[in-house]
HTML snippet that shows the backbone in 3Dmol.js (N, CA, C, O; Angstrom):
<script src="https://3Dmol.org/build/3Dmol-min.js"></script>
<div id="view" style="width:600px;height:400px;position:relative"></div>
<script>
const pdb = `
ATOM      1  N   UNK A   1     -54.365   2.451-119.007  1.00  0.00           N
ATOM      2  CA  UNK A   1     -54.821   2.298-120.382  1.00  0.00           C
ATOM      3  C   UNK A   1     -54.605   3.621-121.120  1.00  0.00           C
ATOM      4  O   UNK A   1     -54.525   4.713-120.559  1.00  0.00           O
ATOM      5  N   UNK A   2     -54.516   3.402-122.474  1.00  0.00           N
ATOM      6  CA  UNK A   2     -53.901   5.129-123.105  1.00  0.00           C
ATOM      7  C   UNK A   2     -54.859   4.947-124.591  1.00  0.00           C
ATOM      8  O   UNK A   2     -55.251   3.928-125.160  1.00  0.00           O
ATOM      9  N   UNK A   3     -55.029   6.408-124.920  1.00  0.00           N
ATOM     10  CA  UNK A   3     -55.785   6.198-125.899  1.00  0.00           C
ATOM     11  C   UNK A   3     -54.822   6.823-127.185  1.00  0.00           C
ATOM     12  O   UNK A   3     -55.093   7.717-127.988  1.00  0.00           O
ATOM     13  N   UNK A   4     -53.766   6.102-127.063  1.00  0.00           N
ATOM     14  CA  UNK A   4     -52.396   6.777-128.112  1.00  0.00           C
ATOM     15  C   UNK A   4     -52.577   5.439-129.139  1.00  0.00           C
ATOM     16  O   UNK A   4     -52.247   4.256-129.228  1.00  0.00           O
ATOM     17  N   UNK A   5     -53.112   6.175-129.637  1.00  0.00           N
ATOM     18  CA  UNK A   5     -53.620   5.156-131.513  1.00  0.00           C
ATOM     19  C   UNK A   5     -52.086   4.390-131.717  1.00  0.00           C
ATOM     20  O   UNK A   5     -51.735   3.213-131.798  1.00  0.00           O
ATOM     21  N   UNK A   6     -51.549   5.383-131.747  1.00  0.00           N
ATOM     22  CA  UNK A   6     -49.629   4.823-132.127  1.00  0.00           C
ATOM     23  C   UNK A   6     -48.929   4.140-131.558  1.00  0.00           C
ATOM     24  O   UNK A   6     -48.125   3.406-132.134  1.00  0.00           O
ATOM     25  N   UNK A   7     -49.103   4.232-129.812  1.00  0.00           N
ATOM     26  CA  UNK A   7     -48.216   3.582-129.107  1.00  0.00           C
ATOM     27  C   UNK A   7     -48.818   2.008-129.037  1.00  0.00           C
ATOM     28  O   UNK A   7     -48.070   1.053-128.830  1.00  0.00           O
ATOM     29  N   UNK A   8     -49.995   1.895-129.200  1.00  0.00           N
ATOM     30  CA  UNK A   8     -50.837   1.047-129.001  1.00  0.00           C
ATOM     31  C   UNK A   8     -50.794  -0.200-130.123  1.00  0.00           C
ATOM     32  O   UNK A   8     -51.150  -1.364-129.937  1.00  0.00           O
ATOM     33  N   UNK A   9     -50.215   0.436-131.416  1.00  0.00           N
ATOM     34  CA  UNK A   9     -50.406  -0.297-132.720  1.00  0.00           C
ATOM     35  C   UNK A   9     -48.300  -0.870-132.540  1.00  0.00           C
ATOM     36  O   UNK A   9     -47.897  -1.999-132.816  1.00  0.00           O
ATOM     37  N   UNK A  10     -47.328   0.383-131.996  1.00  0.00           N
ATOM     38  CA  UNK A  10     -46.571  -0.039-131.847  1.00  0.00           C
ATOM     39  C   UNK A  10     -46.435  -1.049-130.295  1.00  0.00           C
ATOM     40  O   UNK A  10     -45.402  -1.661-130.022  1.00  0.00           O
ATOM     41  N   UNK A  11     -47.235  -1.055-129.724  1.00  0.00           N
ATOM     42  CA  UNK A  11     -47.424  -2.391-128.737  1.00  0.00           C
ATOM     43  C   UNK A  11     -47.739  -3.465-129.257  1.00  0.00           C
ATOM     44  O   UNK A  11     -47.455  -4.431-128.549  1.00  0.00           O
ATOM     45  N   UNK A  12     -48.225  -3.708-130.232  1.00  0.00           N
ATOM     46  CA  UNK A  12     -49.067  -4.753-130.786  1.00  0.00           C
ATOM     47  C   UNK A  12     -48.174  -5.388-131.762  1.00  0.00           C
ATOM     48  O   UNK A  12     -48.234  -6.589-132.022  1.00  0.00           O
ATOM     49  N   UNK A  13     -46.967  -4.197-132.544  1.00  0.00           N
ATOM     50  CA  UNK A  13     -46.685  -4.960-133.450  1.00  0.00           C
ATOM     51  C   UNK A  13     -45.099  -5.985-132.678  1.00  0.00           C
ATOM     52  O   UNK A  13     -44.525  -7.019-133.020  1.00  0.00           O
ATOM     53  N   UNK A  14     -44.880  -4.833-131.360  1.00  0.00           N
ATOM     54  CA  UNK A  14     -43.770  -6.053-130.619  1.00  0.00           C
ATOM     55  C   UNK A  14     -44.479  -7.114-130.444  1.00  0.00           C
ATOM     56  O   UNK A  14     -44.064  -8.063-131.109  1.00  0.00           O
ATOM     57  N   UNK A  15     -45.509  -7.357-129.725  1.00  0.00           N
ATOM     58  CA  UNK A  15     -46.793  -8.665-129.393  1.00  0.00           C
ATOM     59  C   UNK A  15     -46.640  -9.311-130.608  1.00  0.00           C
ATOM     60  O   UNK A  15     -46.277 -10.442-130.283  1.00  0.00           O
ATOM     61  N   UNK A  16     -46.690  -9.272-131.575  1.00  0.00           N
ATOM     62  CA  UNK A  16     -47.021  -9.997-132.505  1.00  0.00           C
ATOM     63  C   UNK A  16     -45.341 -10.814-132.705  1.00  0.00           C
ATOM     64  O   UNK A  16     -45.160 -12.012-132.491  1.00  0.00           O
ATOM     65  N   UNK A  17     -44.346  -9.921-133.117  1.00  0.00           N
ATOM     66  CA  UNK A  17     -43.339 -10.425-133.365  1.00  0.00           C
ATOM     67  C   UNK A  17     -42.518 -11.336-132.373  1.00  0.00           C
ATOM     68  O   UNK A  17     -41.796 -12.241-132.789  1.00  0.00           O
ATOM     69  N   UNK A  18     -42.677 -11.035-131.011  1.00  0.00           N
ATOM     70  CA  UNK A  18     -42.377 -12.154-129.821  1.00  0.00           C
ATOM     71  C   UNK A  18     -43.085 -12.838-129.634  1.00  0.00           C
ATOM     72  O   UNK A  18     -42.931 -13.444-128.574  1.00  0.00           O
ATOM     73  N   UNK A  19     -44.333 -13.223-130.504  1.00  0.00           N
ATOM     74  CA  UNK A  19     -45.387 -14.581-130.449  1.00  0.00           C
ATOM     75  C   UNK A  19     -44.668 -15.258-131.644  1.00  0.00           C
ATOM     76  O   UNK A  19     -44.359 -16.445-131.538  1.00  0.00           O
ATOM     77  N   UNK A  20     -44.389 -14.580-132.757  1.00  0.00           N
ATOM     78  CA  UNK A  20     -43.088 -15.548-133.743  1.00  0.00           C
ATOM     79  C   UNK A  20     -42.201 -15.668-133.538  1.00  0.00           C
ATOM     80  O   UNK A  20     -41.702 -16.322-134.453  1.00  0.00           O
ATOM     81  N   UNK A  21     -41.476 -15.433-132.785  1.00  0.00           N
ATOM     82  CA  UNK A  21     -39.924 -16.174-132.149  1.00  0.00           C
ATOM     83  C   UNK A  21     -40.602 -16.755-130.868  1.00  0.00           C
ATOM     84  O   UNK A  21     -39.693 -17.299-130.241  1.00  0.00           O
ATOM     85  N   UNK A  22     -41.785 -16.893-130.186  1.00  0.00           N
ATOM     86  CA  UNK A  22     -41.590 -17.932-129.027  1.00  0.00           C
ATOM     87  C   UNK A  22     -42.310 -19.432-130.038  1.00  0.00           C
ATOM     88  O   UNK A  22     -42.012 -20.614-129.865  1.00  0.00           O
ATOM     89  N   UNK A  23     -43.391 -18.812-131.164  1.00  0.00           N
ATOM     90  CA  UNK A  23     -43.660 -20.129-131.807  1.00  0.00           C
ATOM     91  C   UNK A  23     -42.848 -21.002-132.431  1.00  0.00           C
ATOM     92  O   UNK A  23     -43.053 -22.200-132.625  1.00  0.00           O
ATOM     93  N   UNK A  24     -41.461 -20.032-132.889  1.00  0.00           N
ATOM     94  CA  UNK A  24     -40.814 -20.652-133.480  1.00  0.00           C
ATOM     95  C   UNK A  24     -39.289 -20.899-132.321  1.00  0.00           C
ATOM     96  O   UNK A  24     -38.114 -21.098-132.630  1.00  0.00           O
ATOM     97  N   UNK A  25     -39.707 -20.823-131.440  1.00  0.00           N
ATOM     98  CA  UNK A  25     -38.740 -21.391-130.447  1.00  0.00           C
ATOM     99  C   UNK A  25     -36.815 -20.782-131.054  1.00  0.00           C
ATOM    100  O   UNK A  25     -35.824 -21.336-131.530  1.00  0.00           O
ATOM    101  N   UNK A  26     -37.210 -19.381-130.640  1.00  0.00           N
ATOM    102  CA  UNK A  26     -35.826 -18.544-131.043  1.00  0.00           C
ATOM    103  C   UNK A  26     -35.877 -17.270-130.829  1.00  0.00           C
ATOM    104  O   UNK A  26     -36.447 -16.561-131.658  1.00  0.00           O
ATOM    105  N   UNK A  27     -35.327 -16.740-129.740  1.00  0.00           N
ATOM    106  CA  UNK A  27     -35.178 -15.342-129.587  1.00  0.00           C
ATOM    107  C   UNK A  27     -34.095 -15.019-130.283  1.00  0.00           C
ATOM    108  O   UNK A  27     -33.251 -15.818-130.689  1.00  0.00           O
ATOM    109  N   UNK A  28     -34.100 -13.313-130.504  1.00  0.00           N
ATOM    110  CA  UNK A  28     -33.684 -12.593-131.361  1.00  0.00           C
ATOM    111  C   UNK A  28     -33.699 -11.415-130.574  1.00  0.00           C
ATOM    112  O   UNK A  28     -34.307 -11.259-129.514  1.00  0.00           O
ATOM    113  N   UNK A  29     -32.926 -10.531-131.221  1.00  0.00           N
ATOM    114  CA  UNK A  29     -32.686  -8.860-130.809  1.00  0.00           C
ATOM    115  C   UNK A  29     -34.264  -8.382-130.940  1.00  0.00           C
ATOM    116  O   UNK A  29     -35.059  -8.972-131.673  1.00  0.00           O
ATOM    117  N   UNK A  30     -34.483  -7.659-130.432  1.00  0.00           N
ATOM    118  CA  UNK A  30     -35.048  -7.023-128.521  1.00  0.00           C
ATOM    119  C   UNK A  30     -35.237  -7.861-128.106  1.00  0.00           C
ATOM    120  O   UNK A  30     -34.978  -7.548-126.944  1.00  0.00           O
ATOM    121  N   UNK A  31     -35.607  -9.140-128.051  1.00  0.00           N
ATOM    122  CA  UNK A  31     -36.393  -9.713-126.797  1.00  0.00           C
ATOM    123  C   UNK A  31     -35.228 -10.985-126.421  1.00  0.00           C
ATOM    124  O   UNK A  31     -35.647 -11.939-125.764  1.00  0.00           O
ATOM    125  N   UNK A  32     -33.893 -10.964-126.820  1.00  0.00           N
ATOM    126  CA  UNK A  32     -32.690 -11.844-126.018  1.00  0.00           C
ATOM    127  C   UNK A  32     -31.879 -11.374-125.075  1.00  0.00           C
ATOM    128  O   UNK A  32     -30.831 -11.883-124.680  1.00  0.00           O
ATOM    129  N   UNK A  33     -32.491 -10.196-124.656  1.00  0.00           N
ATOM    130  CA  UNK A  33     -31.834  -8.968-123.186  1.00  0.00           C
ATOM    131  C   UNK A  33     -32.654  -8.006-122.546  1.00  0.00           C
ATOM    132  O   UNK A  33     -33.405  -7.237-123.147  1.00  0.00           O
ATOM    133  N   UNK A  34     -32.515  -8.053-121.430  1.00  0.00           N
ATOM    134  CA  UNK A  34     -32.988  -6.861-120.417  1.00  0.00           C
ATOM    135  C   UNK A  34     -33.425  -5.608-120.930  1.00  0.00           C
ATOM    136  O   UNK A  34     -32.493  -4.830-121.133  1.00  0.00           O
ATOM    137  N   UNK A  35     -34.523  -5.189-121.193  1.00  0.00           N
ATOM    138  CA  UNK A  35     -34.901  -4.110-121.600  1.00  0.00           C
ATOM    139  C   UNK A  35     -34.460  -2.933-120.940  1.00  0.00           C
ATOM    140  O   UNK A  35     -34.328  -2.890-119.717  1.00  0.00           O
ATOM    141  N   UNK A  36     -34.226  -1.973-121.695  1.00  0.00           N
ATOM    142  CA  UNK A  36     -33.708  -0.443-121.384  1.00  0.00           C
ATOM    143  C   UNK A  36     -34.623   0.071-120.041  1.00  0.00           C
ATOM    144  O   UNK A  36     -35.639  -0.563-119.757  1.00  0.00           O
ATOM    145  N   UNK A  37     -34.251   1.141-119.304  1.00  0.00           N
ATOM    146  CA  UNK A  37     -35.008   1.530-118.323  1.00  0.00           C
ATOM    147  C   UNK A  37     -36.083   2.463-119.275  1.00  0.00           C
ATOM    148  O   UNK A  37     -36.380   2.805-120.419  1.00  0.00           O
ATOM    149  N   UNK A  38     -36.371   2.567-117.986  1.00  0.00           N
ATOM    150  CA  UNK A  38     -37.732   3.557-118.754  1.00  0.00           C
ATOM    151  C   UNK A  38     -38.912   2.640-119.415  1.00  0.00           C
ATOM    152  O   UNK A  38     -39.103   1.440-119.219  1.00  0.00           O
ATOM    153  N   UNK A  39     -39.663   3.545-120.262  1.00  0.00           N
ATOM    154  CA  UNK A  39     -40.951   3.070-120.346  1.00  0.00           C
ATOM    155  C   UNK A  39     -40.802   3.088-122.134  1.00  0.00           C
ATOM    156  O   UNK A  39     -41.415   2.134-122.612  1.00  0.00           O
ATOM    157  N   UNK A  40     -40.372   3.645-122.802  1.00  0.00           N
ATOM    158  CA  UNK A  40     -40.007   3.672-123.909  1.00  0.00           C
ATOM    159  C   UNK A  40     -39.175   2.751-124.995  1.00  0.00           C
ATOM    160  O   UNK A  40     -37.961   2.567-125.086  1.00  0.00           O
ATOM    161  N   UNK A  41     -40.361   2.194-125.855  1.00  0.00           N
ATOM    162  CA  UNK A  41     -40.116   1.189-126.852  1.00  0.00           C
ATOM    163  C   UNK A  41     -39.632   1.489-128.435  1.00  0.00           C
ATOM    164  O   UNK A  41     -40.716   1.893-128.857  1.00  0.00           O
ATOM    165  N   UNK A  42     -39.090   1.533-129.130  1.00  0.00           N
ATOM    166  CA  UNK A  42     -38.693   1.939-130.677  1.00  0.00           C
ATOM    167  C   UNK A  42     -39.895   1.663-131.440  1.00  0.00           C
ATOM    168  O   UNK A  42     -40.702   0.733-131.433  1.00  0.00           O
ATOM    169  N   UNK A  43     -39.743   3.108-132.325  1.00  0.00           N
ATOM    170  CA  UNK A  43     -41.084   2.706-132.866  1.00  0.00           C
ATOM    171  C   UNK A  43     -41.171   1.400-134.070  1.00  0.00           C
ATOM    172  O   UNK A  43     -40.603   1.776-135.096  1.00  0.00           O
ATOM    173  N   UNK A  44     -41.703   0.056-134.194  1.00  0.00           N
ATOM    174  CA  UNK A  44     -41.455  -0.216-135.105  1.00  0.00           C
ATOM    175  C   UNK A  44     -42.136  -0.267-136.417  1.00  0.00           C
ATOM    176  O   UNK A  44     -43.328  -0.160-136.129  1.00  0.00           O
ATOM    177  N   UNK A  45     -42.012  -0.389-137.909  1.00  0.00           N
ATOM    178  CA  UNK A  45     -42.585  -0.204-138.733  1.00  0.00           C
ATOM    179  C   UNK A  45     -43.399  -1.547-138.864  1.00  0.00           C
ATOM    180  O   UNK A  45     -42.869  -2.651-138.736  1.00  0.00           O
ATOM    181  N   UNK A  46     -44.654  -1.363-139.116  1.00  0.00           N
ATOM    182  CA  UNK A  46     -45.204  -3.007-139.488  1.00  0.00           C
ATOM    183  C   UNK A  46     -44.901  -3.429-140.618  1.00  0.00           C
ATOM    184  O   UNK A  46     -45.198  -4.617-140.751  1.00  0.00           O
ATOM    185  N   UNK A  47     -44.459  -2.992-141.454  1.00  0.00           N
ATOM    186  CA  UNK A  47     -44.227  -3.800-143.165  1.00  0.00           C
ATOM    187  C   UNK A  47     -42.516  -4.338-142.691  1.00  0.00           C
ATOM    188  O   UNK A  47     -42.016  -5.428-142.967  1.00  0.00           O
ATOM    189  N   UNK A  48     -41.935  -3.321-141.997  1.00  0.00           N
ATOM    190  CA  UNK A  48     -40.611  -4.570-140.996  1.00  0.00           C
ATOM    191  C   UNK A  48     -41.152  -5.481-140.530  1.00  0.00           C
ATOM    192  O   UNK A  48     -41.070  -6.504-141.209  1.00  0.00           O
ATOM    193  N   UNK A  49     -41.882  -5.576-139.307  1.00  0.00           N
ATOM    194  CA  UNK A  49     -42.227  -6.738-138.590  1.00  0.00           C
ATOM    195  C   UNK A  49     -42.689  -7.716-139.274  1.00  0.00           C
ATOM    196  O   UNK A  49     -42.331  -8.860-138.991  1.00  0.00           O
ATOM    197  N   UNK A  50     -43.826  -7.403-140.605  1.00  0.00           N
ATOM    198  CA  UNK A  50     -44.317  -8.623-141.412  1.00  0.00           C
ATOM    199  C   UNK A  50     -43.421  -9.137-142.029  1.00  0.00           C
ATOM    200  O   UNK A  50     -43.398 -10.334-142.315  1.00  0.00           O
ATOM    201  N   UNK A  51     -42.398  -8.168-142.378  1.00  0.00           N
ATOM    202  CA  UNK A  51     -41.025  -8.615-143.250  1.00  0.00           C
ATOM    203  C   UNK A  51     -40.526  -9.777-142.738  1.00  0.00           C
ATOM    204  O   UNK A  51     -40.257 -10.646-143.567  1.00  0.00           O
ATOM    205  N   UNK A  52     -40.277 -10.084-141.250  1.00  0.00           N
ATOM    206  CA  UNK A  52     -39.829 -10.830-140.371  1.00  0.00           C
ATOM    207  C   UNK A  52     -40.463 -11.820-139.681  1.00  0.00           C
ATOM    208  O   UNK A  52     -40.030 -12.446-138.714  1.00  0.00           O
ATOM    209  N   UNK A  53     -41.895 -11.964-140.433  1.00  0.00           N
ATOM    210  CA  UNK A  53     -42.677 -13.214-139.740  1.00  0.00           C
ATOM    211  C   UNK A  53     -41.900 -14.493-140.264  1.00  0.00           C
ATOM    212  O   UNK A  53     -40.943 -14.637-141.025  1.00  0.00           O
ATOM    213  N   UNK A  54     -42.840 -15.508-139.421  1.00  0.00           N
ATOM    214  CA  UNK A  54     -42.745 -16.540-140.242  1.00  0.00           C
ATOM    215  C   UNK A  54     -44.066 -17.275-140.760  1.00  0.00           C
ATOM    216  O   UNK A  54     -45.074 -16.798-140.238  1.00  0.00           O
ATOM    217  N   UNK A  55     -44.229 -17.962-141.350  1.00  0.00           N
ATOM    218  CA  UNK A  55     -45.327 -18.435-142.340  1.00  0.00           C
ATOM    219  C   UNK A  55     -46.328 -18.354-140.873  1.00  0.00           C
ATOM    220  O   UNK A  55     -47.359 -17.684-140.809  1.00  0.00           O
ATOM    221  N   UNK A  56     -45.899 -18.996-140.004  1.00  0.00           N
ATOM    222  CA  UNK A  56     -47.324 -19.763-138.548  1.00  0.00           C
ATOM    223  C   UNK A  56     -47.868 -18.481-138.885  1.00  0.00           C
ATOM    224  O   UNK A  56     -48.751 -18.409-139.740  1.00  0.00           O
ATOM    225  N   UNK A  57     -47.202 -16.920-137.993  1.00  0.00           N
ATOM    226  CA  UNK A  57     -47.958 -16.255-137.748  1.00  0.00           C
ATOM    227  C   UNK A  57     -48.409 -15.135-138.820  1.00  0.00           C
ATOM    228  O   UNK A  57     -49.137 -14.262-138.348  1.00  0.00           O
ATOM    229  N   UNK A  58     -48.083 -15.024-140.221  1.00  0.00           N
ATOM    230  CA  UNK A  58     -48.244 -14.631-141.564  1.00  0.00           C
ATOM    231  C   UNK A  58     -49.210 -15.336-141.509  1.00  0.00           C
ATOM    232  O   UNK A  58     -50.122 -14.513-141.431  1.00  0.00           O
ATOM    233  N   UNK A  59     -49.880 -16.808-141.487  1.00  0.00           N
ATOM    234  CA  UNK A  59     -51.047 -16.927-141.844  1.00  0.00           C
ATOM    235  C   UNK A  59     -52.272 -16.629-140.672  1.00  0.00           C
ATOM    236  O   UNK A  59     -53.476 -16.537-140.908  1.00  0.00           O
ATOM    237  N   UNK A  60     -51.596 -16.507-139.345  1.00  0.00           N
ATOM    238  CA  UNK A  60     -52.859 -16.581-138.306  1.00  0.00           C
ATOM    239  C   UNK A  60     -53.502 -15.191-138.936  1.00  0.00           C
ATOM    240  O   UNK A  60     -54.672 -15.028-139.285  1.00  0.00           O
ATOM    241  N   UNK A  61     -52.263 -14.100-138.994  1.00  0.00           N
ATOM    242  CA  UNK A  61     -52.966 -12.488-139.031  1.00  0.00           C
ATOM    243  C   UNK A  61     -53.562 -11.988-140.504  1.00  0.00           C
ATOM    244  O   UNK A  61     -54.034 -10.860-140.642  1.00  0.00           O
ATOM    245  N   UNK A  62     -53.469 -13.199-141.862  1.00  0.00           N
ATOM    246  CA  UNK A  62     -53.912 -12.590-142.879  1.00  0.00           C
ATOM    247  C   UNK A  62     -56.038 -13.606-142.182  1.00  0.00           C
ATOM    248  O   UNK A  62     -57.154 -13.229-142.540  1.00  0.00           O
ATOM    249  N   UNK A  63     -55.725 -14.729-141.275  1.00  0.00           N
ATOM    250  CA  UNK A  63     -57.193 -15.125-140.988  1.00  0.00           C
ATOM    251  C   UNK A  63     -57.640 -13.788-140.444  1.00  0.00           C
ATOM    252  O   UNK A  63     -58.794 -13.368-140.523  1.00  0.00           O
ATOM    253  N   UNK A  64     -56.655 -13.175-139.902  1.00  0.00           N
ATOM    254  CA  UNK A  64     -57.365 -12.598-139.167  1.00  0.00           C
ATOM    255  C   UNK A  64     -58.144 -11.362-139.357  1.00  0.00           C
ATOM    256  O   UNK A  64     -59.114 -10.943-138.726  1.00  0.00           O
ATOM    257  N   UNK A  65     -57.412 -10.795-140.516  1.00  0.00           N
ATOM    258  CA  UNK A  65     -57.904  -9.597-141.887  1.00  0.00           C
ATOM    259  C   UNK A  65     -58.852 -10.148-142.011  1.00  0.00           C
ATOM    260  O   UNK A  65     -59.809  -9.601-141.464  1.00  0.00           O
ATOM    261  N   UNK A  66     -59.129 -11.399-142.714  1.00  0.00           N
ATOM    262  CA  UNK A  66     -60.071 -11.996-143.240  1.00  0.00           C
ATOM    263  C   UNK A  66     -61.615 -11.696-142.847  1.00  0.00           C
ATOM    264  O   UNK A  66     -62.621 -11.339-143.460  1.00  0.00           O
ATOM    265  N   UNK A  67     -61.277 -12.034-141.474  1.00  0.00           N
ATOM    266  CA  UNK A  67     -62.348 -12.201-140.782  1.00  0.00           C
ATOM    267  C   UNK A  67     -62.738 -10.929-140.389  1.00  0.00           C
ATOM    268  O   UNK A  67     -63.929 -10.712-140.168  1.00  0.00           O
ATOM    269  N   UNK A  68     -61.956 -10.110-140.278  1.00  0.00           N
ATOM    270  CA  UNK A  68     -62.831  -8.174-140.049  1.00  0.00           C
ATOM    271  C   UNK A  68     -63.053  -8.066-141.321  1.00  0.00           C
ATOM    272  O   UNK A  68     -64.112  -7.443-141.397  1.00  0.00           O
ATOM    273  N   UNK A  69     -62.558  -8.384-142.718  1.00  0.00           N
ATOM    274  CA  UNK A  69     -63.348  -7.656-143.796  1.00  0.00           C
ATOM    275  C   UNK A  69     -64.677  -8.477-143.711  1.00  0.00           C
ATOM    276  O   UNK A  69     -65.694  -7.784-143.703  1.00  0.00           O
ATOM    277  N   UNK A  70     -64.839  -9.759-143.650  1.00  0.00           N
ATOM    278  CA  UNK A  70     -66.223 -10.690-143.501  1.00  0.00           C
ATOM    279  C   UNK A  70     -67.001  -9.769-142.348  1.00  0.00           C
ATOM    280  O   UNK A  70     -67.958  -9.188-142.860  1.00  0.00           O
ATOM    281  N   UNK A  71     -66.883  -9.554-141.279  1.00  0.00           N
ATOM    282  CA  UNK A  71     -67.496  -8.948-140.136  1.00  0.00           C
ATOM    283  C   UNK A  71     -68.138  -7.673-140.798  1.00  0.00           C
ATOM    284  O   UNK A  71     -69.305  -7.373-140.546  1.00  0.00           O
ATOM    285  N   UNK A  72     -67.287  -6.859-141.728  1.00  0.00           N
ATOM    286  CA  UNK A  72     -67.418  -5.433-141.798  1.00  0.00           C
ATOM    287  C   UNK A  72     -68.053  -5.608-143.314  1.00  0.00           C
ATOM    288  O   UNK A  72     -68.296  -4.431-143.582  1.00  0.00           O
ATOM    289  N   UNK A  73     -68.368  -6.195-144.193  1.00  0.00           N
ATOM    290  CA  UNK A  73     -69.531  -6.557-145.160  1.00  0.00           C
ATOM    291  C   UNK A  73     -70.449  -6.404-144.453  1.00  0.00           C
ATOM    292  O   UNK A  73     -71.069  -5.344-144.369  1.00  0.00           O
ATOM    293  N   UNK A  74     -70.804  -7.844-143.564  1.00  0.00           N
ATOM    294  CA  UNK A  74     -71.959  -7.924-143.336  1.00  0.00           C
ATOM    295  C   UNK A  74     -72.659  -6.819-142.269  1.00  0.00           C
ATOM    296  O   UNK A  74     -73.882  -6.709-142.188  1.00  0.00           O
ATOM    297  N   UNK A  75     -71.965  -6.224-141.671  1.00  0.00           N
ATOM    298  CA  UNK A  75     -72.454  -4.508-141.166  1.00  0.00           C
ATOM    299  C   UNK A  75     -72.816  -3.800-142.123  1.00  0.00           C
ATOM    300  O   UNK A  75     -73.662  -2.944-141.865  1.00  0.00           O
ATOM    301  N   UNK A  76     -72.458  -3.876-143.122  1.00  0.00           N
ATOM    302  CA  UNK A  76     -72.544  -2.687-144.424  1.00  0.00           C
ATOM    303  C   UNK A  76     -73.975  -2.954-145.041  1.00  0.00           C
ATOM    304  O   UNK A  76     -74.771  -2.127-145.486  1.00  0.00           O
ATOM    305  N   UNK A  77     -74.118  -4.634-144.931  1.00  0.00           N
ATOM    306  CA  UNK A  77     -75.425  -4.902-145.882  1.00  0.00           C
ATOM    307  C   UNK A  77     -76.586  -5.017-145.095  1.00  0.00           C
ATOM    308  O   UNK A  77     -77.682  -5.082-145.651  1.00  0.00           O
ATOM    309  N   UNK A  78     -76.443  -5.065-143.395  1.00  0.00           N
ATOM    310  CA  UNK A  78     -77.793  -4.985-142.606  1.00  0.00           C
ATOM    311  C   UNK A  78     -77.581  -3.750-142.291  1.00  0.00           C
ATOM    312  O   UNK A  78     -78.611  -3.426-141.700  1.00  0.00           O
ATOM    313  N   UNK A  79     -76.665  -2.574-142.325  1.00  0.00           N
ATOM    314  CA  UNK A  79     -76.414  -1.102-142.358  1.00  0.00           C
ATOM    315  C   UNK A  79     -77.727  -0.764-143.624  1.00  0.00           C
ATOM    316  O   UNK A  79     -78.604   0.083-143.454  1.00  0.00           O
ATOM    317  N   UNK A  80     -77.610  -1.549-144.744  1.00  0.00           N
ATOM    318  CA  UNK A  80     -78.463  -1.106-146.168  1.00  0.00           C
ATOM    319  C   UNK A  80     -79.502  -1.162-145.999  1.00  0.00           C
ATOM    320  O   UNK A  80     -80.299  -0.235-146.146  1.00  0.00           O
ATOM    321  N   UNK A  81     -79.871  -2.859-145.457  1.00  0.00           N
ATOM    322  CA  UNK A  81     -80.702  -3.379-145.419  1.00  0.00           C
ATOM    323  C   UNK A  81     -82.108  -2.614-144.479  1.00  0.00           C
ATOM    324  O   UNK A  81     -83.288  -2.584-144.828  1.00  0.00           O
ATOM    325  N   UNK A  82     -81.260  -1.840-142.749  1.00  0.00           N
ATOM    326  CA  UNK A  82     -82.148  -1.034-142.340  1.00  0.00           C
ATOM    327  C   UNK A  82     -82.503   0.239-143.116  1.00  0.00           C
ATOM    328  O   UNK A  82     -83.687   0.556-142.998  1.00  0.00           O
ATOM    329  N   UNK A  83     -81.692   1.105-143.944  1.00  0.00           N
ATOM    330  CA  UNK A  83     -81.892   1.975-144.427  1.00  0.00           C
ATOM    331  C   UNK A  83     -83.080   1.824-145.553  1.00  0.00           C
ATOM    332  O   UNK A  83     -83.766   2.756-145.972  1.00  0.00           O
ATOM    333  N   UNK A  84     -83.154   0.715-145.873  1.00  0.00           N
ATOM    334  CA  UNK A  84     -84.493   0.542-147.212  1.00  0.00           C
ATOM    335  C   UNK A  84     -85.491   0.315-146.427  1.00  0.00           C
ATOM    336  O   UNK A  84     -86.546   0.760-146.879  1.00  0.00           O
ATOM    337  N   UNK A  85     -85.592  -0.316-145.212  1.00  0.00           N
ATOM    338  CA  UNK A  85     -86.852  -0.830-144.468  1.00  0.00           C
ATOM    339  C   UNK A  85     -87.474   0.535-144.177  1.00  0.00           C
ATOM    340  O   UNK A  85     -88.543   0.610-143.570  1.00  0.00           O
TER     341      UNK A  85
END
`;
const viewer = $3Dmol.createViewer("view");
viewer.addModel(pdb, "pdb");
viewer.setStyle({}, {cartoon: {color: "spectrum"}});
viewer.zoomTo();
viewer.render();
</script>
C-alpha cells in the first residue's frame, strides 16, 4: 500500500477508464496489449480520461460527486450544530 496521493489518483483514473471500455465492450490503447515491464504507468490527466468516457460511466462518477458533496454538508451542519450546543 503507498501513501503517494498521485500515483494513487493516477491508479484510479486507469480503473476508471478500463471499467468504460469493458462496459462498453471495446478495448483500446493501453489496455489491447501486454503491459511494459516494470512497475511504471503514464501519468494520466483526468480532464483526458473524462474527455474519453462514455455517458454509463460519466453518469455513475458525477452520482458519485454527488453523494460526497451530500455526505460533506451534512458533516458541516452537525460539525455547527455541536459547536452551538
Amino acid at each position: 500500500m503507498t501513501n503517494n496521493r498521485e500515483w494513487k489518483r493516477n491508479r484510479n483514473n486507469y480503473a476508471v477508464w478500463l471499467l468504460d471500455m469493458v462496459l462498453n465492450k471495446h478495448l483500446e490503447k493501453p489496455f489491447n496489449k501486454v503491459p511494459p515491464e516494470g512497475n511504471h504507468l503514464d501519468t494520466l490527466q483526468p480532464a483526458e480520461v473524462r474527455a474519453k468516457l462514455s455517458s454509463k460511466v460519466t453518469q455513475i462518477l458525477n452520482r458519485r460527486e454527488q453523494s460526497r458533496e451530500r455526505r460533506s454538508e451534512k458533516t458541516q451542519r452537525l460539525n455547527l450544530s455541536n459547536q452551538i450546543e
